[in-house]
C-alpha positions in Angstrom: 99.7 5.8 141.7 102.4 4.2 144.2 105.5 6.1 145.2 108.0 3.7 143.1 105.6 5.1 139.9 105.9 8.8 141.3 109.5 8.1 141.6 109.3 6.9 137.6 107.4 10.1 136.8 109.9 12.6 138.3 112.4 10.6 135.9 110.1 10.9 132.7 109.1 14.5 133.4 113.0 16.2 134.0 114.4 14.2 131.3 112.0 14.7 128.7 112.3 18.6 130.0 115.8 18.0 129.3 115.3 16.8 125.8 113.6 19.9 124.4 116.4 22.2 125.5 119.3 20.2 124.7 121.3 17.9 122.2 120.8 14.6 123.6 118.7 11.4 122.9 116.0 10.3 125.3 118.0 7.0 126.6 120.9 9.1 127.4 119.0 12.1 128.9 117.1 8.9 131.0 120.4 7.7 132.6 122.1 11.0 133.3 118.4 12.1 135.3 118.2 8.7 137.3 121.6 8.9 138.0 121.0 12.3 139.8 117.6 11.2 141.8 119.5 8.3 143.0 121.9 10.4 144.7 118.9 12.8 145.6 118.1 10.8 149.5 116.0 14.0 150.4 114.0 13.7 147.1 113.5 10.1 147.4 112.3 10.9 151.2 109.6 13.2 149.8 108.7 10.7 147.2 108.4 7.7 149.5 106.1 10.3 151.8 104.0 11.7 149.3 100.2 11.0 149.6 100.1 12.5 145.7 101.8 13.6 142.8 101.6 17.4 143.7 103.8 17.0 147.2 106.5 15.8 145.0 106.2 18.4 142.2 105.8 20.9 144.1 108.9 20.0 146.6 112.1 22.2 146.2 114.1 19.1 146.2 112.5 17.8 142.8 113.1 21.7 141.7 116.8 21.1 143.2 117.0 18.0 141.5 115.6 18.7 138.2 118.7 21.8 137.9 121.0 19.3 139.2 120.2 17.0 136.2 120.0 19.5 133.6 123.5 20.7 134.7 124.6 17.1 134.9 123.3 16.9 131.0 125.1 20.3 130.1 128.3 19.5 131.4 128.1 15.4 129.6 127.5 17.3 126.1 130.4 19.6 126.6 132.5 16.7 127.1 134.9 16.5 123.7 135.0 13.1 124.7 132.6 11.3 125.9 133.3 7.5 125.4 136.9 6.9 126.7 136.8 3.6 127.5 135.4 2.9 123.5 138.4 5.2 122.1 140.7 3.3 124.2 140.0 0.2 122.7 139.5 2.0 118.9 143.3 3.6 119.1 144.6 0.1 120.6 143.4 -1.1 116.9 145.1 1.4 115.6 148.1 1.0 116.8 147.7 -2.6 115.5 146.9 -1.8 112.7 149.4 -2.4 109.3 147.4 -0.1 106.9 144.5 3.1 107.4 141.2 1.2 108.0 138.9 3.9 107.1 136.5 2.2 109.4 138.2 2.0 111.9 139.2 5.9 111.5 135.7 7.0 111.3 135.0 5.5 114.2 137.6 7.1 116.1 136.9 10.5 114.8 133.1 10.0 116.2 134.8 10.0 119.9 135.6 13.7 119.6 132.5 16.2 119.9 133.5 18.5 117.4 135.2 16.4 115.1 131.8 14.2 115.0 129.9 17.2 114.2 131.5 17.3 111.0 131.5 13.7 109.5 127.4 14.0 108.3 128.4 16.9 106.2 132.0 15.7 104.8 130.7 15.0 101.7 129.9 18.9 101.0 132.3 20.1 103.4 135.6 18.7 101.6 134.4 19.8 97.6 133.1 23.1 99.0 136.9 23.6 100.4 138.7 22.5 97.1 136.3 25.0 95.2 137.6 27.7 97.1 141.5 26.9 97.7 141.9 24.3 94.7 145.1 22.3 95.0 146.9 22.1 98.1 150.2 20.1 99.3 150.4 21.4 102.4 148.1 21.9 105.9 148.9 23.4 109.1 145.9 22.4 111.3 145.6 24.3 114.6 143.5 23.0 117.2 143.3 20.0 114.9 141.1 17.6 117.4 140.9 14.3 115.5 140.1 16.0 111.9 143.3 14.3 110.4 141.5 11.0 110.5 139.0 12.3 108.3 141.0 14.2 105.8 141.6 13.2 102.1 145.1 12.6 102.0 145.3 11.9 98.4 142.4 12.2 95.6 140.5 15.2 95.8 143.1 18.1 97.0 146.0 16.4 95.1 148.1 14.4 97.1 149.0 16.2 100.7 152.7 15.6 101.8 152.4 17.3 104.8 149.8 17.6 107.3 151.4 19.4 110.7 148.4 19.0 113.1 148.9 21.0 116.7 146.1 20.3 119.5 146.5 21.0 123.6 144.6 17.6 124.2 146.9 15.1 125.0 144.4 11.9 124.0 144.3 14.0 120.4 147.9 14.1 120.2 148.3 10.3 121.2 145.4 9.1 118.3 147.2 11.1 115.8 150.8 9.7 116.2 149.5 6.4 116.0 147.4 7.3 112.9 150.6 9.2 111.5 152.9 5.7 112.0 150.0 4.9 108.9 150.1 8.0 107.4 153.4 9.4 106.7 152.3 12.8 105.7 150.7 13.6 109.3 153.3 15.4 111.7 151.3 16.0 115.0 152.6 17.9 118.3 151.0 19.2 121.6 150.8 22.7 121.2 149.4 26.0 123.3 148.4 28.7 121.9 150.5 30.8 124.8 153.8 29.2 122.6 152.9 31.5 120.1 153.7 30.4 116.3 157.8 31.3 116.3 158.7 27.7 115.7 157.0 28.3 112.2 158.1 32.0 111.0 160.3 30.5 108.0 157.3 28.3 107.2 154.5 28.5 104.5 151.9 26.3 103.9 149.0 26.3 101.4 146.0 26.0 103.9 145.7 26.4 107.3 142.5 25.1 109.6 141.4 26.8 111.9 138.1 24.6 112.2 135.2 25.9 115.1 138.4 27.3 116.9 138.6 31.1 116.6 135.0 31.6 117.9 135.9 29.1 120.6 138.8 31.6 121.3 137.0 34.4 121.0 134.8 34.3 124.3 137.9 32.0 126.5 141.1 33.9 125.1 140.4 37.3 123.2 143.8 38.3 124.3 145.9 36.0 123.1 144.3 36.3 119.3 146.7 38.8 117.7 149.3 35.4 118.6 147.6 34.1 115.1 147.6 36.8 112.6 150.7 35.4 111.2 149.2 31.9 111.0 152.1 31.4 107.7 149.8 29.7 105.3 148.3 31.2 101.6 144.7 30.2 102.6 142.7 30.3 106.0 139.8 28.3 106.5 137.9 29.8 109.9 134.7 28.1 110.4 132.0 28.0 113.1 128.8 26.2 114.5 125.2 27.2 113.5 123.8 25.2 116.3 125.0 24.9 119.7 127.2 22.2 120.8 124.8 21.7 124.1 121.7 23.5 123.2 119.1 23.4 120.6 119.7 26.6 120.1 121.5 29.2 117.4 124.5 30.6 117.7 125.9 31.5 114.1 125.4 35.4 114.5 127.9 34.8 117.8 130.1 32.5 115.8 130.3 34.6 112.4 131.0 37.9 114.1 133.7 36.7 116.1 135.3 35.4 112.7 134.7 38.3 110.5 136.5 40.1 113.2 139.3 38.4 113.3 139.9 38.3 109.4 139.5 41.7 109.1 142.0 42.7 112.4 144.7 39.9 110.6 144.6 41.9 107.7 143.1 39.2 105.5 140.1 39.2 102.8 137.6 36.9 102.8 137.5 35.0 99.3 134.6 32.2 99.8 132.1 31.2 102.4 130.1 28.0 102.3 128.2 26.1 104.6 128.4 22.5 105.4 125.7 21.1 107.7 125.8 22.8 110.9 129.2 24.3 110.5 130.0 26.9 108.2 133.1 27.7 106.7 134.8 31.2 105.8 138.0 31.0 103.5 140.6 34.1 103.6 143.7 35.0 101.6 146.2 37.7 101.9 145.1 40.8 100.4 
């Protein structure tokens, strides 16, 4: 075996490594690793002076490398968004666009991590919801994300005449105002969770989302949860992941805890769970 084969091996052997502990297909996991070993010159020294295999397994710069491009993978699947230069061109569409192109709209709503998550389950996940909360008019969505692309505005909730969706994420904030020029229920807004919900204390609306953002909250921001037991709507729907968003790995007992706690410290009673592909959903009402 030559070295350009060895160096083709070391590619093959961290990647595929990569692929049984994390999310990610092979072709991406394959450009991520070569990415890294091509900005490894110390690795690629060993490689090119190897006599066999073993001198470059055995090296500490394929070990170094190897964690580099693991972390390099971590850190790509945390991304929320992942393709900008694709959403760029989707939301100029958009903002071309004369009526909703549900197409177009899906697509978009694939650009955001979390938001994709949910689309292969939407099916479920939207009649599960109406089961539990029935007809609703109006939705405050906090830490929306792109979920307003993917909502049923009319049809199977009755017809929603007002949508007020509040995300941190400027690029969110930016799709979802030219998706609300379509759409004149949607009412979007950069929001923090630091501001507190004052702006809304005369308000009431009858569901409020709160989709894989409480357990997200939970391990960055524990102190700032009592800011949203007053969240002023007649229904909460709390949900969080069963998998990992990097990892092939569980996290529901993490997820559900940190939800059943904060129900219970709002003062609110759960009234339905469901689960909806790898999300799952808890529904509370005011006692």
């Amino acid at each position: 075996m030559d070295n350009q084969e060895w160096l083709e091996q070391a590619r093959q052997e961290i990647a595929q490594s990569a692929v049984k502990k994390y999310r990610i297909d092979a072709e991406t996991a394959d450009e991520l690793v070569n990415e890294i070993l091509q900005k490894s010159p110390k690795l690629l020294k060993v490689i090119q002076d190897a006599t066999e295999w073993r001198d470059v397994e055995r090296s500490k710069y394929f070990k170094e490398a190897a964690s580099s491009a693991k972390k390099r993978i971590y850190y790509y699947l945390r991304q929320y968004k992942q393709d900008q230069d694709n959403q760029a061109m989707l939301v100029r569409k958009l903002a071309n666009a004369k009526e909703p192109d549900r197409e177009l709209l899906d697509q978009l709503a694939e650009t955001h991590a979390s938001t994709r998550e949910r689309m292969p389950s939407r099916e479920a996940f939207y009649p599960e919801l109406k089961a539990a909360v029935g007809e609703i008019s109006s939705i405050l969505d906090l830490g929306c994300g792109l979920q307003p692309l993917i909502w049923p505005f009319s049809g199977l909730f009755g017809t929603t005449n007002r949508y007020l969706a509040l995300d941190k994420d400027p690029d969110c904030i930016r799709i979802l105002q030219a998706f609300a020029r379509l759409q004149p229920a949607l009412q979007t807004s950069r929001w923090f969770l630091n501001e507190g919900l004052k702006a809304l204390q005369n308000e009431e609306f009858d569901l409020a989302l709160m989709l894989k953002f409480i357990p997200v909250l939970a391990r960055q921001a524990r102190e700032e949860l009592p800011l949203l037991y007053q969240v002023p709507a007649r229904y909460w729907a709390i949900s969080g992941s069963k998998i990992s968003l990097t990892k092939k790995e569980s996290i529901e007992f993490r997820e559900r805890k940190a939800i059943e706690r904060f129900v219970r410290d709002a003062g609110r009673r759960v009234v339905a769970e469901f689960d909806a592909g790898e999300e799952f959903v808890v529904v509370a009402g005011k006692d």
